[in-house]
C-alpha positions as CSV (number, residue, x, y, z in Angstrom):
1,X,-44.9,36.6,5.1
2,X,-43.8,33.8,2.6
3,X,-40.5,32.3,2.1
4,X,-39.0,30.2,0.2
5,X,-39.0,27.6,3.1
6,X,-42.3,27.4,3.1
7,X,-42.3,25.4,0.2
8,X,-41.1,22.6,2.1
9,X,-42.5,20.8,4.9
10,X,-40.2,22.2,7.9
11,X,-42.5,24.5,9.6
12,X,-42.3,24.0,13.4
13,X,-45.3,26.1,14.5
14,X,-48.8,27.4,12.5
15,X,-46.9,30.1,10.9
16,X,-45.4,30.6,8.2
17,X,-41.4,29.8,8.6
18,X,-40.3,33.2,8.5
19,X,-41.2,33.3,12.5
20,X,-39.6,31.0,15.1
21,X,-41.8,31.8,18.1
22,X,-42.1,34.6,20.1
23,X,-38.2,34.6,21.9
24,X,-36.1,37.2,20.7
25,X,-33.0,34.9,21.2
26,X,-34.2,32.3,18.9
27,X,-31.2,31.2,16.5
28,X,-30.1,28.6,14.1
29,X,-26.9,28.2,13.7
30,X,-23.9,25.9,11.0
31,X,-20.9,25.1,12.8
32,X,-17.9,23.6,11.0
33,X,-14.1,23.1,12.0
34,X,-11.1,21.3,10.4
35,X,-7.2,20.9,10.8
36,X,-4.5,18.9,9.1
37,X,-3.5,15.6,10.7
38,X,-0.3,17.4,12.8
39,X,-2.3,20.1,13.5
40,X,-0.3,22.9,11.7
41,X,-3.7,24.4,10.2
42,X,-7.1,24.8,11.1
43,X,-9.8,26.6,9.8
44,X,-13.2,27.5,11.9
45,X,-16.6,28.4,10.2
46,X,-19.9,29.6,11.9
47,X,-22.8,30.9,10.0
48,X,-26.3,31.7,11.8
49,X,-29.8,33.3,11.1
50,X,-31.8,34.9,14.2
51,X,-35.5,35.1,12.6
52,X,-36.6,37.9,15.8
53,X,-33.6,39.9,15.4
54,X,-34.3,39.7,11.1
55,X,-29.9,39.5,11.2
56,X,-27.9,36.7,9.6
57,X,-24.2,36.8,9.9
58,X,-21.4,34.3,8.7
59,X,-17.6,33.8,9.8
60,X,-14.4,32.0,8.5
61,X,-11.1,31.8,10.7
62,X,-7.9,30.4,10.1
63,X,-5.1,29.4,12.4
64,X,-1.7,29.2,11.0
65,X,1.9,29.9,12.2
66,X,0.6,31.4,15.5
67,X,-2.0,33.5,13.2
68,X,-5.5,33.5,13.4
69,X,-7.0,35.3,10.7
70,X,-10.7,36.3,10.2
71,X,-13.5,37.4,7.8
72,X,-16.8,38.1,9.5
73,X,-20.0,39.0,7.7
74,X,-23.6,40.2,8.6
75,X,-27.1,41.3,6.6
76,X,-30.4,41.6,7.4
77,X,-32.3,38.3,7.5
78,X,-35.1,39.9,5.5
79,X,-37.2,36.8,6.8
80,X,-35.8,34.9,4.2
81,X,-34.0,32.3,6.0
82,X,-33.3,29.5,3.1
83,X,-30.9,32.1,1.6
84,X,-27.6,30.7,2.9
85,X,-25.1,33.4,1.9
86,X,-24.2,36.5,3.9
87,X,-21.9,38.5,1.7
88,X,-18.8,36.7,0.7
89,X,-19.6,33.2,2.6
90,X,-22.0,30.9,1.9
91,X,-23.0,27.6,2.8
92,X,-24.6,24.7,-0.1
93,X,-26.3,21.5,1.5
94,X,-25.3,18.5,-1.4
95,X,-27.1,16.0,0.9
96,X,-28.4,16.9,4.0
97,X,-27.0,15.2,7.3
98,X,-23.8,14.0,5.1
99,X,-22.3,16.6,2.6
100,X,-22.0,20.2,2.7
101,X,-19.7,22.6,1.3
102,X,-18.3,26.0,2.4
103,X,-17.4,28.8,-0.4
104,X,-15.7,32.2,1.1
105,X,-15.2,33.8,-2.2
106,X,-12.0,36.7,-2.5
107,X,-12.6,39.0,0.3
108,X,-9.6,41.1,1.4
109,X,-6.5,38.8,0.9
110,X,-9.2,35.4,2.0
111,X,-10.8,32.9,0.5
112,X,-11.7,29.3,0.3
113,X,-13.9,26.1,-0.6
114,X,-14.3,23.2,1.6
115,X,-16.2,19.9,1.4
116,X,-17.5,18.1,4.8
117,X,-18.8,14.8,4.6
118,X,-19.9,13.0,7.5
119,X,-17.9,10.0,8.9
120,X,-21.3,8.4,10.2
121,X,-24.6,9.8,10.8
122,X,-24.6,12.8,13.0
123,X,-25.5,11.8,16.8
124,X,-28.3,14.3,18.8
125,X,-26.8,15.3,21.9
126,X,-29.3,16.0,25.0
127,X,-31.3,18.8,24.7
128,X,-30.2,22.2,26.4
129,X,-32.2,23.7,29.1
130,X,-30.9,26.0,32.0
131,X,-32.2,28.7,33.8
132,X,-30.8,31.9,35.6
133,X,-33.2,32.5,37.9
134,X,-36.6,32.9,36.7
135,X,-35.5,33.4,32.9
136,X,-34.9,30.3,30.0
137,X,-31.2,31.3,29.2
138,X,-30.9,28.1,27.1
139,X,-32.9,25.6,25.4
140,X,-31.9,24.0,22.2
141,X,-30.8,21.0,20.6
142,X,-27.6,19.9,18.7
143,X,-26.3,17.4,16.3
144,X,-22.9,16.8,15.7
145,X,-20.7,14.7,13.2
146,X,-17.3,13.9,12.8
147,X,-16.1,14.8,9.0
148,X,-13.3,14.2,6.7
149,X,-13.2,17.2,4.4
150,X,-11.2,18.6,0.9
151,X,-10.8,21.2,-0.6
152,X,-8.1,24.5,-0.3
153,X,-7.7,27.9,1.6
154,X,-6.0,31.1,0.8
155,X,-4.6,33.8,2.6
156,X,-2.2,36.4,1.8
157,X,-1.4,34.7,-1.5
158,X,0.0,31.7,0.3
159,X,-2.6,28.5,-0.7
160,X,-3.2,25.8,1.7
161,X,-4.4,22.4,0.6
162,X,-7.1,21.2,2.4
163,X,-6.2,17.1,1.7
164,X,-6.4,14.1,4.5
165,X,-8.2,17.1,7.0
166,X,-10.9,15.9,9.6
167,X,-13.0,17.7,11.6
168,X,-16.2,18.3,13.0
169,X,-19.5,20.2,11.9
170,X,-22.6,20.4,14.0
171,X,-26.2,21.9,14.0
172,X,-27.7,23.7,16.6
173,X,-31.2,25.7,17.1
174,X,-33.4,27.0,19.6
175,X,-32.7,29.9,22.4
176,X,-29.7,31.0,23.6
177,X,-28.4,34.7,24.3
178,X,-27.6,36.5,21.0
179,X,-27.5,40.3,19.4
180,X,-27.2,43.0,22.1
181,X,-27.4,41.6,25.9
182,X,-29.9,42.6,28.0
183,X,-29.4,46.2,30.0
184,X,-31.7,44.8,33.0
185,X,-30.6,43.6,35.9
186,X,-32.1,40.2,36.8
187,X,-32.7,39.7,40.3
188,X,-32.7,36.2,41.5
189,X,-30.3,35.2,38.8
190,X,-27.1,34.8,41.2
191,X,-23.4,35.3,40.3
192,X,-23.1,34.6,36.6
193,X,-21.3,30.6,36.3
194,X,-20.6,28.8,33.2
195,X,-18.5,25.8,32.9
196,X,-18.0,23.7,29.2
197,X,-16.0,21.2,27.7
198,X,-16.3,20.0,24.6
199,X,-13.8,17.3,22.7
200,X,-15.2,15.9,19.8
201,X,-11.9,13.6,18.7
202,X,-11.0,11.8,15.2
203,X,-9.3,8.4,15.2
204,X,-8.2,6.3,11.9
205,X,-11.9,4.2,11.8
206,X,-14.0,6.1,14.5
207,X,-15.1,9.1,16.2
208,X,-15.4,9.9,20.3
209,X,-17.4,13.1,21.3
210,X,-17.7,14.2,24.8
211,X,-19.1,17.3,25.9
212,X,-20.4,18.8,29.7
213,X,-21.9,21.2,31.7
214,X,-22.1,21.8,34.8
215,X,-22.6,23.8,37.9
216,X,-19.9,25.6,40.6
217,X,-19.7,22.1,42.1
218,X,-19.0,20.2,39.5
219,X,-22.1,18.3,39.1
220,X,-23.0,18.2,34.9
221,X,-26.4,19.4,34.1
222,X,-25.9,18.2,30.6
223,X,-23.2,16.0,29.4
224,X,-22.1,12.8,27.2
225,X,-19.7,10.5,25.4
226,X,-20.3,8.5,22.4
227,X,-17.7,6.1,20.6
228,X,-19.0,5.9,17.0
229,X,-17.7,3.9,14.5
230,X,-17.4,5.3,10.8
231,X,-20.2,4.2,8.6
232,X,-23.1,3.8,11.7
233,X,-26.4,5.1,11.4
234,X,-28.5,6.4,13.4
235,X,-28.9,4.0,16.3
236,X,-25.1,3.1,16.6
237,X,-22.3,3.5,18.2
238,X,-21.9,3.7,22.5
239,X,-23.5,6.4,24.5
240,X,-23.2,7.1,28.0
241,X,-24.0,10.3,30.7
242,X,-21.2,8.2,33.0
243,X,-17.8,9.4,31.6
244,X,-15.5,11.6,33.5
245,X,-12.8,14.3,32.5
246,X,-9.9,15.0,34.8
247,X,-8.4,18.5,33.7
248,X,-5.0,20.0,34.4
249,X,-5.1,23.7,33.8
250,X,-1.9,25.8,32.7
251,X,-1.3,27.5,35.7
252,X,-2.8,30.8,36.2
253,X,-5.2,30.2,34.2
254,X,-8.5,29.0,33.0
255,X,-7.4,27.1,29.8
256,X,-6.7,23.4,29.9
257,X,-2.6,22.1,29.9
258,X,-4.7,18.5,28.9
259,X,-7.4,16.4,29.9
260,X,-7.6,12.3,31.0
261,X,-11.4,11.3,29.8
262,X,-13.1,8.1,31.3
263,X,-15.7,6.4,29.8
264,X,-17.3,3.2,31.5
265,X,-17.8,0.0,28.8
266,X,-19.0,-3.3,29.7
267,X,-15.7,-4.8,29.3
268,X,-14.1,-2.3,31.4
269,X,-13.2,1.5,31.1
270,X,-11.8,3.1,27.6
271,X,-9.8,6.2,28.6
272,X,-8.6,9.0,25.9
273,X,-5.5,11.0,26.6
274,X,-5.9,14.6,25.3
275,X,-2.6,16.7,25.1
276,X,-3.1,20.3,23.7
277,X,-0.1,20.8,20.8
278,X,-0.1,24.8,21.7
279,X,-2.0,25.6,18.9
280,X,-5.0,27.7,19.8
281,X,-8.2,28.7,18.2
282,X,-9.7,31.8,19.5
283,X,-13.4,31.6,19.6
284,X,-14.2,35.3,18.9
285,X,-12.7,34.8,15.4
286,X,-16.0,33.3,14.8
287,X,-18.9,35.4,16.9
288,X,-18.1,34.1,20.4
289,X,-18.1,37.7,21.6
290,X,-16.1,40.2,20.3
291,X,-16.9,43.6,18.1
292,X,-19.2,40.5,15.7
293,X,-21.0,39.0,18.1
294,X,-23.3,36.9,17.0
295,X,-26.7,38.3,15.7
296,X,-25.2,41.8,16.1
297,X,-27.0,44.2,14.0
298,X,-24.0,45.5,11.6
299,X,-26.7,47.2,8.8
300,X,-27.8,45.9,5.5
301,X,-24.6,44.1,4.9
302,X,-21.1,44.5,6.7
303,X,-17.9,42.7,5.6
304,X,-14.8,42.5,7.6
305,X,-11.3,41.1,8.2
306,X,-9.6,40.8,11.7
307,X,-6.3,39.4,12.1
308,X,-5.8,38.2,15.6
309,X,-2.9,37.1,17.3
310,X,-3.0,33.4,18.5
311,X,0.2,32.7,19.7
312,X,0.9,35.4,22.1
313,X,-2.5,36.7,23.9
314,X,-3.5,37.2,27.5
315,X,-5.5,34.2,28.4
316,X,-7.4,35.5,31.5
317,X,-8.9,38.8,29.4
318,X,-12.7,37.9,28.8
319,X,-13.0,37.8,25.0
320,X,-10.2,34.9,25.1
321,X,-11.3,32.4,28.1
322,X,-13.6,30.6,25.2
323,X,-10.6,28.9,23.0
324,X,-10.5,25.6,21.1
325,X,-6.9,23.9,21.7
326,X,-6.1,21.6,18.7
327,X,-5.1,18.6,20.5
328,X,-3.1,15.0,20.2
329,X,-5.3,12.0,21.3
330,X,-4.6,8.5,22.6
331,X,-7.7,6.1,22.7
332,X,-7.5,3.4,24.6
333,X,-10.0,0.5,24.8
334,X,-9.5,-2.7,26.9
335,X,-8.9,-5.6,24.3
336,X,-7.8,-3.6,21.4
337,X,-4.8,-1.4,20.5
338,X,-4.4,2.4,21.2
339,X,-5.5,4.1,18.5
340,X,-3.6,7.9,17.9
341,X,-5.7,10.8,16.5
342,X,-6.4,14.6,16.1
343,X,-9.4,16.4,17.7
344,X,-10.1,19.7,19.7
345,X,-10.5,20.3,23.5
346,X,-13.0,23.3,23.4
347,X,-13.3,25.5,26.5
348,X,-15.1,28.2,28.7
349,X,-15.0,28.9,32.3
350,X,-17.0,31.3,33.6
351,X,-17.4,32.3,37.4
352,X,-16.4,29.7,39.7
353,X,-16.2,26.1,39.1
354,X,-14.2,24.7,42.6
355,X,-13.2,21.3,41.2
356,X,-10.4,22.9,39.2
357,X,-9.6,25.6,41.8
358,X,-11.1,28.8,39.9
């Protein structure tokens, strides 16, 4: 079948680029966030296409005054996959790797247009891979930038001026689980473990991502920081596998109270303070489980608002252990002076993970 992708010289495999393969959990997926400086709003967007399960689906959350209110979205793919619009959200690429804009139109008391441009080209974090037992649970690759973005929101009538906001967006395609699990059993695969921090953090004249993986132990199967300055391309800026997170978590639970991050220079260690403000994103407002899981199959085309309450929730019940805690930062770098700024300190902890106690 022919697309309109096919028109441009993308394809990944001798077919045309309506098919990705033969995994059914192939998926290719936009990821945007953004929050005002004192982190009194925040809105979330995630919008992917799953070419084997022929489903697209779109998402836009916003977090304000202990409120975390939701539109989800989902069609059939109908192979097309350079139709980005599912229903009341679409995306439009103005220059690819540096501009992109986000339009929910009125749906149910919602709606909104953002503009995300890129602080500095986006940096490619190592490549995915991890088994569970015998089976490829994940293998893709991401890229993620630091943005500054305009534009406004509405909800309920009450219009929120999206004006000095950062944030982050990111990229990310290849195989991970989506649509309905599995019914199987898979022997071999052990007791299921996930562990994941991610903090990609916005200072007044440059970025600092740091994101890991890793097993029970504690040992990182994927992680790394980068320091990027605004305006580098794409071989700037500090990388390094080295750094180290020391987490406190609130007690009683799996969520973080803050986080000390190390990261190993030349002329000596730069460390970032991360202090949660209380405000919390709940990742299902945006396909992280939840009734609109991602790739889903919802019919021709489902729209839907969810109003979720993000102030007051249980923290140890399943569909809310994957938050993102809008967070104060300190940078500190020997030789020059702390630097303040405003990120996120996304996490999930699944199964055991005995450096923290769980």
């Amino acid at each position: 079948m022919l697309t309109k992708g096919d028109e441009y010289p993308i394809h990944q495999t001798p077919e045309p680029i309506a098919y990705a393969g033969s995994d059914r959990n192939f998926y290719d997926r936009y990821f945007f966030n953004s929050y005002a400086p004192d982190g009194s709003a925040f809105v979330a967007v995630a919008y992917g296409v799953y070419p084997a399960l022929n489903v697209a689906d779109a998402h836009v959350a916003i977090v304000k005054d202990g409120k975390e209110t939701c539109i989800h979205a989902s069609r059939v793919l109908g192979m097309e996959r350079m139709d980005l619009r599912v229903g009341p959200i679409s995306i439009d690429v103005i220059e690819p790797l540096r501009i992109l804009k986000v339009t929910l139109a009125g749906t149910e008391g919602v709606a909104g247009e953002i503009t995300f441009e890129g602080r500095a080209f986006p940096i490619e974090e190592p490549r995915f891979v991890k088994r569970n037992g015998p089976r490829l649970f994940m293998d893709y690759t991401r890229l993620t930038q630091n943005v500054r973005a305009s534009g406004w929101l509405q909800v309920d009538g009450q219009r929120i001026e999206v004006s000095g906001w950062v944030g982050t967006r990111d990229r990310s395609w290849g195989i991970r689980p989506v649509g309905a699990a599995d019914p199987q059993p898979l022997p071999g695969a052990g007791f299921p473990q996930f562990f994941w921090q991610w903090s990609p953090l916005n200072f007044e004249d440059r970025s600092v991502y740091f994101h890991i993986n890793a097993d029970q132990d504690g040992k990182p199967w994927n992680t790394r920081a980068v320091i990027l300055e605004d305006g580098a391309g794409p071989e700037g800026g500090f990388h390094t596998e080295a750094a180290v997170m020391e987490t406190t978590l609130v007690p009683g639970t799996k969520h973080a109270a803050g986080g000390v991050l190390t990261i190993p220079m030349d002329q000596g260690a730069a460390t970032v303070r991360i202090e949660p403000t209380g405000n919390t994103f709940l990742m299902r407002g945006i396909g992280y489980g939840g009734d609109w899981r991602h790739g889903g199959f919802k019919g021709e085309l489902a729209v839907a608002r969810e109003d979720i309450d993000c102030a007051n929730f249980d923290p140890n019940d399943l569909g809310n252990l994957h938050i993102q805690a809008i967070s104060k930062a300190t940078l500190s770098v020997p030789g020059r002076p702390d630097q303040q700024g405003v990120g996120v300190f996304e996490q999930l902890i699944l199964g055991p993970y005995r450096p923290l106690g769980v």
